[in-house]
C-alpha positions in Angstrom: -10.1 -2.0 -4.9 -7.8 -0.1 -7.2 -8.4 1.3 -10.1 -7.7 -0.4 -13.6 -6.0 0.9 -16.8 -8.2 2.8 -19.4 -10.1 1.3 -21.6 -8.7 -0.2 -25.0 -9.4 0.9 -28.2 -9.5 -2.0 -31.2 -11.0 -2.6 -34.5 -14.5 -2.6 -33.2 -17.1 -5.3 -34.0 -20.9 -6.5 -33.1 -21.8 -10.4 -31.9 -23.4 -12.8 -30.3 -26.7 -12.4 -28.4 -27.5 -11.8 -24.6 -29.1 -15.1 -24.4 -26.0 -16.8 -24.9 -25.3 -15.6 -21.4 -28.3 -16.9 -20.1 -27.3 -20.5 -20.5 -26.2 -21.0 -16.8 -25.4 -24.8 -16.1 -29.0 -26.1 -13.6 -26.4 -26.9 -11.1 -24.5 -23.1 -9.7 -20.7 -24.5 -8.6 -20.0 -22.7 -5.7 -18.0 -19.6 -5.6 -15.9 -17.2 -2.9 -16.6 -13.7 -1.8 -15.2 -11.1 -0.5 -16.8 -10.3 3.3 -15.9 -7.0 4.4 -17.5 -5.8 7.6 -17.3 -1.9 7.4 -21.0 -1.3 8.8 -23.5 -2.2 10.4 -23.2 -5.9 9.6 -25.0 -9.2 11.3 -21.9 -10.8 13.7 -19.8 -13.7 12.4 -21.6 -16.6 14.0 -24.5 -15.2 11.7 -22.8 -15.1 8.7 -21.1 -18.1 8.8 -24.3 -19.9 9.4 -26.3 -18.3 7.0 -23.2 -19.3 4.1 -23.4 -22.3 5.3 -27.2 -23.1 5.4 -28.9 -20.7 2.6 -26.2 -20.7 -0.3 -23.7 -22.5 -1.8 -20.8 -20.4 -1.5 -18.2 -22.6 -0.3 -15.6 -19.7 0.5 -14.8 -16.4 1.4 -11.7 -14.1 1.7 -11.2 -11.5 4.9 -8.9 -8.4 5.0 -7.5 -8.7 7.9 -7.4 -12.1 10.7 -10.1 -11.3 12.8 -10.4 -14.7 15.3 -13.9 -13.7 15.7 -14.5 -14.4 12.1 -12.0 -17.5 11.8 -13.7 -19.2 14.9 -17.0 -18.5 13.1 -16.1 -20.7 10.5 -14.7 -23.4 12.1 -16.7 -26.8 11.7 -18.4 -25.3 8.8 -16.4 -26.3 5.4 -16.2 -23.2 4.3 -12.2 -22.2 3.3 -11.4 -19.0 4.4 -8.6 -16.9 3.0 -7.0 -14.1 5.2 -5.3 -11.4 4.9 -1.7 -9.8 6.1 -2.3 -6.0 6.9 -0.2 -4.3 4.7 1.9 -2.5 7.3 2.5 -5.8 8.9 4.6 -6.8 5.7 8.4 -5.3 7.0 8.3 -7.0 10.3 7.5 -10.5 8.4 10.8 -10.1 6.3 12.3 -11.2 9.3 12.2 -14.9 9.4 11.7 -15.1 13.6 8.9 -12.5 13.0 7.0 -14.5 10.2 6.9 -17.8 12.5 5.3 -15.9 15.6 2.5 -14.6 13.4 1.6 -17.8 11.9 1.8 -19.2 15.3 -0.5 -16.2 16.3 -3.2 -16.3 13.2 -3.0 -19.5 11.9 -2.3 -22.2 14.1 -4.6 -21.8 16.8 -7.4 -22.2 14.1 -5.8 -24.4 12.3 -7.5 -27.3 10.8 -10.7 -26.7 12.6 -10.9 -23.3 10.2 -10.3 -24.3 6.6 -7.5 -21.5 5.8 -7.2 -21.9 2.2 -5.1 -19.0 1.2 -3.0 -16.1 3.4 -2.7 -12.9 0.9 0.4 -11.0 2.4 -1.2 -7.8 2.0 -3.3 -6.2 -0.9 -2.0 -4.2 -3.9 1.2 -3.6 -2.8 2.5 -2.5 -5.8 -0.3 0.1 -5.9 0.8 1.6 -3.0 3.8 2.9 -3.7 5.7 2.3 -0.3 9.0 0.5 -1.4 9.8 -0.5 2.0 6.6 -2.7 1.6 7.1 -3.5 -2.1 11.0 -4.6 -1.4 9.7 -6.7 1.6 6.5 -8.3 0.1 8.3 -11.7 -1.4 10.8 -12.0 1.4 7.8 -11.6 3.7 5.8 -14.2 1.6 9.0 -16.6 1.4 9.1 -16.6 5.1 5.3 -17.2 6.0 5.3 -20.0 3.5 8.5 -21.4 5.4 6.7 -20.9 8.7 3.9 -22.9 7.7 6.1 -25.6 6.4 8.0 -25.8 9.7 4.9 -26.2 11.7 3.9 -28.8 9.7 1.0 -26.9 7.9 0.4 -27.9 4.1 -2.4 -27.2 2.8 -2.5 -23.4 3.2 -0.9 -21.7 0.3 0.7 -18.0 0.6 0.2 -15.7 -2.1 -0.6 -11.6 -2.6 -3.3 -9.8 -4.3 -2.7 -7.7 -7.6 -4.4 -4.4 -9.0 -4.2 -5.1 -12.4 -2.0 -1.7 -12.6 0.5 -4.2 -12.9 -0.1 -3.9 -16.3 1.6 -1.5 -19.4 -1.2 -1.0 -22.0 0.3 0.1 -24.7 -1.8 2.0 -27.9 -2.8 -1.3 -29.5 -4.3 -2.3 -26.2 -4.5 -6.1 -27.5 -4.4 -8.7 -24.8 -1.8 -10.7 -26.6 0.4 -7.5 -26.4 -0.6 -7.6 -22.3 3.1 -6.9 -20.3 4.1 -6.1 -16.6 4.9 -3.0 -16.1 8.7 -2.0 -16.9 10.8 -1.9 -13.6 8.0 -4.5 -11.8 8.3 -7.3 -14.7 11.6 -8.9 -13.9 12.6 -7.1 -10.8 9.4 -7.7 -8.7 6.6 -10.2 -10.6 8.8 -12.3 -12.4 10.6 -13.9 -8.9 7.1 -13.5 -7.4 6.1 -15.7 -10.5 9.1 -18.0 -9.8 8.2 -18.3 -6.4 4.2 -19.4 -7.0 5.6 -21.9 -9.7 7.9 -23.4 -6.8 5.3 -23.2 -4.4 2.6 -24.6 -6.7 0.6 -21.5 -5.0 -1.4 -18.8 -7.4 -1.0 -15.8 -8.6 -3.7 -13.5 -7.5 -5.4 -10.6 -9.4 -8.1 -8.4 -9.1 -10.0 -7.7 -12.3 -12.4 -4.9 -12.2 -14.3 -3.7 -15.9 -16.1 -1.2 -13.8 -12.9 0.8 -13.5 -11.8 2.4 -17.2 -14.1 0.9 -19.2 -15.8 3.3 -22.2 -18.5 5.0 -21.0 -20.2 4.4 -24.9 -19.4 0.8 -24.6 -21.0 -0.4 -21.2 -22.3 -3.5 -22.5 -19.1 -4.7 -23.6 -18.0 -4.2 -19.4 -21.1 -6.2 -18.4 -21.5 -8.8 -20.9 -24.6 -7.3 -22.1 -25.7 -7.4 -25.9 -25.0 -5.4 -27.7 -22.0 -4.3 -27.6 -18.8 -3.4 -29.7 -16.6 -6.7 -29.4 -13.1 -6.2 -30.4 -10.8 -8.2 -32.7 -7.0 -8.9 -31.4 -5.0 -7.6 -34.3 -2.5 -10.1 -33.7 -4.1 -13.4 -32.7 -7.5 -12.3 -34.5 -8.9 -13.4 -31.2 -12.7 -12.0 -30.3 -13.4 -10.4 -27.3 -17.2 -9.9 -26.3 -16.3 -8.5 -22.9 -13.7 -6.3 -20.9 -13.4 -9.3 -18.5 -11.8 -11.7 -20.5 -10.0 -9.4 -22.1 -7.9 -8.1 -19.2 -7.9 -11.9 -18.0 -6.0 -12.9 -21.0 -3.8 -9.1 -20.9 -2.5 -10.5 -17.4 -1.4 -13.8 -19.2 0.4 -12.9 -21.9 2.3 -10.8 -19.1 2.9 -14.2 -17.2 4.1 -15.6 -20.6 6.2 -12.8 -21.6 8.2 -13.8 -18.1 8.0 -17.6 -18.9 4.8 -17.9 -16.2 2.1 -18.8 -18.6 1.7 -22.0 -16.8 0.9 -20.4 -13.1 -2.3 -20.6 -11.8 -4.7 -17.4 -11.8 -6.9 -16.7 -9.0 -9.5 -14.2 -9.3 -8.8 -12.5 -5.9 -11.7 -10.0 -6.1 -14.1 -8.7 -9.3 -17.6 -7.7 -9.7 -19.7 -4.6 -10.4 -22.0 -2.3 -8.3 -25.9 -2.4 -7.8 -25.8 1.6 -7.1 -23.8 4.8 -7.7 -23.6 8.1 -9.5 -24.0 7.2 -13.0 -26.6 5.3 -14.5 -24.6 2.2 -15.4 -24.8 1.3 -12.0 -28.2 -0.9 -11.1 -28.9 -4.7 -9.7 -29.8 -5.3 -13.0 -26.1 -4.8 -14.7 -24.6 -6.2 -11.2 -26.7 -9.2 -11.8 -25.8 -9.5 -15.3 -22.1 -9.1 -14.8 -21.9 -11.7 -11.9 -23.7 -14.3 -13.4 -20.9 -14.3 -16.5 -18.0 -14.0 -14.0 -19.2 -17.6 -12.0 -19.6 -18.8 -16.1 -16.0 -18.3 -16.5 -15.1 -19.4 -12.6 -17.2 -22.9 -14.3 -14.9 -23.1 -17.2 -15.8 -21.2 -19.5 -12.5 -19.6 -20.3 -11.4 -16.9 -22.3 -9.5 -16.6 -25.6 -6.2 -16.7 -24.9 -7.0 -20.1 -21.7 -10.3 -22.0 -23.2 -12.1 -23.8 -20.5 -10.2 -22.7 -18.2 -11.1 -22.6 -14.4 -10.8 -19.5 -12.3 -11.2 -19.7 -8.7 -13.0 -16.0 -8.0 -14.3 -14.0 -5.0 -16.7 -12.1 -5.6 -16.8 -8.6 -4.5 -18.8 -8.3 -1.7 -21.0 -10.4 -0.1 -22.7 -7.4 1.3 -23.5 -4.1 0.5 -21.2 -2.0 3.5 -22.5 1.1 4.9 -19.4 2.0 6.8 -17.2 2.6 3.8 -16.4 6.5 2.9 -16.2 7.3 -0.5 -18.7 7.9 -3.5 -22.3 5.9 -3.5 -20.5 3.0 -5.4 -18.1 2.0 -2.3 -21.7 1.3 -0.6 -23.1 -0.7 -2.9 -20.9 -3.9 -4.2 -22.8 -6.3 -2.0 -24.3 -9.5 -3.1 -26.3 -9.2 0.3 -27.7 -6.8 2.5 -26.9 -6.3 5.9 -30.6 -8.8 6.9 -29.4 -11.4 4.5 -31.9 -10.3 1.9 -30.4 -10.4 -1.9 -29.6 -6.8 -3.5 -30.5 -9.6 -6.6 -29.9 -13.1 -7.3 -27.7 -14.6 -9.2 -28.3 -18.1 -8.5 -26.0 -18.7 -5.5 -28.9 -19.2 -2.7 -29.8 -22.5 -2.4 -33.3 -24.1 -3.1 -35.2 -25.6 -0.7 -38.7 -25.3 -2.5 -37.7 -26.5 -5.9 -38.0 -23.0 -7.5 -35.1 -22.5 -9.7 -33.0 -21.2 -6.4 -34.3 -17.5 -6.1 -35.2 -15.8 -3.8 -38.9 -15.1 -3.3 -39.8 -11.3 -4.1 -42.3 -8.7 -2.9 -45.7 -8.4 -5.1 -45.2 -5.6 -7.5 -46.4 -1.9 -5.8 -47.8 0.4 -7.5 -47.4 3.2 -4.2 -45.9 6.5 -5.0 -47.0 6.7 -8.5 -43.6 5.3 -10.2 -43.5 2.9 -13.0 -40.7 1.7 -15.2 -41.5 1.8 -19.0 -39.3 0.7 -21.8 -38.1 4.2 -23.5 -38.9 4.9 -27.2 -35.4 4.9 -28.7 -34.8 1.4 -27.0 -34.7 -1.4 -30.1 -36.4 -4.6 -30.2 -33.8 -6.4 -29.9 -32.5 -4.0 -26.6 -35.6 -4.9 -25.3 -36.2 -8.9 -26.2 -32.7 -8.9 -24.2 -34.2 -7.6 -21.1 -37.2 -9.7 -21.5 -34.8 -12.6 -21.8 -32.8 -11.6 -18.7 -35.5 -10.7 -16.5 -38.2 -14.0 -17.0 -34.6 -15.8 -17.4 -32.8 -14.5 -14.0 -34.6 -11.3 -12.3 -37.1 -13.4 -10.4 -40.1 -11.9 -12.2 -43.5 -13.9 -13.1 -43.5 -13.5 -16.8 -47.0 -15.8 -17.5 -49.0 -12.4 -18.0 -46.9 -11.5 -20.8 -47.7 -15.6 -22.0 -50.6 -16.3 -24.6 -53.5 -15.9 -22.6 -52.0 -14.1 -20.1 -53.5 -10.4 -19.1 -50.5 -8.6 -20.3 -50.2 -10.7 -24.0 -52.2 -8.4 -25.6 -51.5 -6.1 -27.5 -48.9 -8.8 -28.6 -45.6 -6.4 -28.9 -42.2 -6.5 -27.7 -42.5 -3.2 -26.5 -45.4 -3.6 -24.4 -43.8 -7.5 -22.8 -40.9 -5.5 -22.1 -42.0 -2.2 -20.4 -44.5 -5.0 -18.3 -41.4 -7.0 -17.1 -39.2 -3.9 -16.4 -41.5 -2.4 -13.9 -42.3 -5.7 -12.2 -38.3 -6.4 -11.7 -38.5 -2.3 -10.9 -41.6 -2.7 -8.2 -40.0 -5.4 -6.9 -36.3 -4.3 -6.4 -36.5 -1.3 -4.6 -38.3 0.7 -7.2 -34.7 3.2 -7.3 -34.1 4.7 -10.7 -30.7 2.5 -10.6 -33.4 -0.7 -11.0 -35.3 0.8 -14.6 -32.0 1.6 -16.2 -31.2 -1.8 -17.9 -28.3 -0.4 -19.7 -30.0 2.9 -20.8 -33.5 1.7 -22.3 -35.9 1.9 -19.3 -37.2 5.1 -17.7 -39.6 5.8 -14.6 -42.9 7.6 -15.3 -45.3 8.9 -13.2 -48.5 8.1 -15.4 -49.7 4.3 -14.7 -49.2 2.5 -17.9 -51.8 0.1 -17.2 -54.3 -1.2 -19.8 -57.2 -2.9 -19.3 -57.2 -5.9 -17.5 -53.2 -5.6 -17.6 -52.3 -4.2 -13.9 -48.9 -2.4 -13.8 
């Protein structure tokens, strides 16, 4: 994962309502993740079989070609997409080279494993190492020519972009979006040339959670409210950093002539956990439910309805990886299969909307999650909506007639529903955050026949 640009600033404006993000189709398409396996993660044979059987994720994307992993998923359906270690990328300039490692890596797995996609490498251009940035798109050329000479079609070859590829300039609108100077037409635009010719896409990685405004978090993870912005130039509304860096990277494209390339959305999401308190499953949750939205066809701006084929970053949470608390803490999953949260991708075999089923609500330790006193109405109707909508939480006592109706308040409905999604998630301050209105107490804010 690489860092992204800063955050834009633009004529700032206030729409739309969370519940407009709610409106998930009853039907989930399936969508790809990104399986790392720094940790101490359940083998291959495990994971492929618990993909396969328990969710409807029809593919996932590797960083490397471990067999064990490709063998895993043979039989199963699932595509896989690999990975070329970036130091390999020099040796596979040479054309001799590139066919030995696809008769290595690909061919022996070859069409038992559904190999969808081989990334030669991942942000190259973010590395810095010109001998691998002048060798990337010979190195790509001659994979994709290896694969054509053994006869192998339907495995496309493509690389994986930071979206440092892009120049923001001061108005930071996305119709203004363009390459970087020096990378535009001496690196991206024959890479460009070479996807349209290939009919292979182009594949970025779009994270929000790197340079977005701190004051503006909502507007990173979809969340109302938020401060949308208006596109000086196309007068364009953007109600999210997402789309907004999605349609930056395609004015790039156009600039070069390339608007008409395929995008792939090679890795994006945002993490349960981490330093700061705009890190919970909560905002995770939120954020991944609108990124499979816009993998439906949702769109953005600048490509209405669009499909985007996106991997979600990660399919677990990987305790192996160095770094701050965040680098721990992407995972859909943890490493026993349970759900940090749900967003709708497990499938259901009970007839219960497809989540998970959840712990009862504990009360142990003396922590509850209340809704704080600055929070707004309509702050905290929103996390009503979200958790009786998507958190997995029984929302009947907060129902007429239910112990928790009265008194009749949003206030009192919301702290309710916080600290049942709170008891039932892991009860970590990260869980009662919901973008800055919950907190956790220590008094039981029980009443009555209302049981916290």
């Amino acid at each position: 994962m690489a860092k992204e640009p800063p955050s834009r600033s633009l004529t700032l404006l206030l729409l739309l309502s969370a519940t407009v993000f709610l409106s998930l189709p009853a039907v989930i398409s399936a969508i790809g993740v990104n399986y790392g396996t720094l940790g101490n993660l359940p083998p291959p044979t495990q994971v492929a079989n618990f993909i396969k059987t328990q969710t409807t994720i029809d593919s996932v994307k590797i960083f490397d070609v471990n067999p064990d992993i490709l063998r895993a998923f043979a039989g199963t359906g699932i595509s896989v997409v690999v990975t070329v270690p970036n130091g390999d990328i020099p040796a596979l300039a040479n054309g001799l080279q590139a066919r030995r490692w696809v008769s290595a890596n690909i061919l022996p797995f070859n069409p038992q494993t559904i190999i969808k996609y081989i990334s030669v490498g991942n942000e190259i251009l973010l590395s810095g190492d010109n001998n691998m940035i002048n060798n990337l798109l010979p190195a790509m050329m001659n994979l994709n020519n290896a694969l054509v000479r053994a006869g192998v079609k339907d495995v496309k070859v493509t690389t994986a972009h930071s979206l440092n590829i892009i120049a923001y300039d001061l108005t930071g609108a996305p119709s203004t979006g363009r390459f970087r100077p020096g990378w535009d037409k001496g690196i991206l635009a024959p890479i460009l040339a070479y996807h349209r010719r290939t009919k292979s896409p182009f594949m970025v990685n779009p994270y929000p959670f790197f340079g977005f405004d701190p004051k503006n978090v909502n507007f990173a993870i979809f969340r109302s409210p938020y401060k949308a912005v208006r596109d000086p130039f196309t007068r364009k509304v953007y109600t999210n950093m997402f789309d907004a860096l999605m349609d930056s990277t395609y004015s790039a494209m156009k600039a070069l002539g390339y608007g008409d390339v395929n995008i792939v959305v090679g890795e994006t999401g945002w993490p349960s956990a981490c330093d700061q308190p705009w890190c919970s499953p909560a905002n995770a949750a939120w954020f991944n439910l609108n990124i499979i939205k816009r993998a439906q066809g949702q769109g953005t701006p600048l490509m209405p309805k669009r499909r985007f084929e996106t991997y979600i970053f990660g399919l677990f949470n990987e305790e192996g990886k160095p770094g701050p608390t965040a680098e721990r803490n992407w995972g859909l999953f943890r490493a026993d299969f349970s759900p940090v949260y749900d967003v709708g991708l497990l499938k259901n075999k009970q007839g219960g909307g497809g989540r998970p089923a959840l712990p009862a609500p504990s009360t142990a330790g003396g922590k509850w999650c209340v809704a704080r006193s600055e929070a707004t109405d309509k702050q905290l109707q929103d996390n009503i909506n979200w958790v009786c909508g998507q958190g997995g939480v029984d929302c009947k006592p907060i129902q007429a007639g239910g112990s928790c109706f009265n008194p009749s308040s949003v206030r009192t409905h919301a702290s309710f529903v916080m600290n049942a999604y709170f008891q039932s998630h892991g009860r970590t301050d990260g869980t009662c955050d919901f973008s800055g209105t919950g907190m956790v107490v220590g008094n039981n804010p029980s009443n009555g026949a209302c049981k916290f």
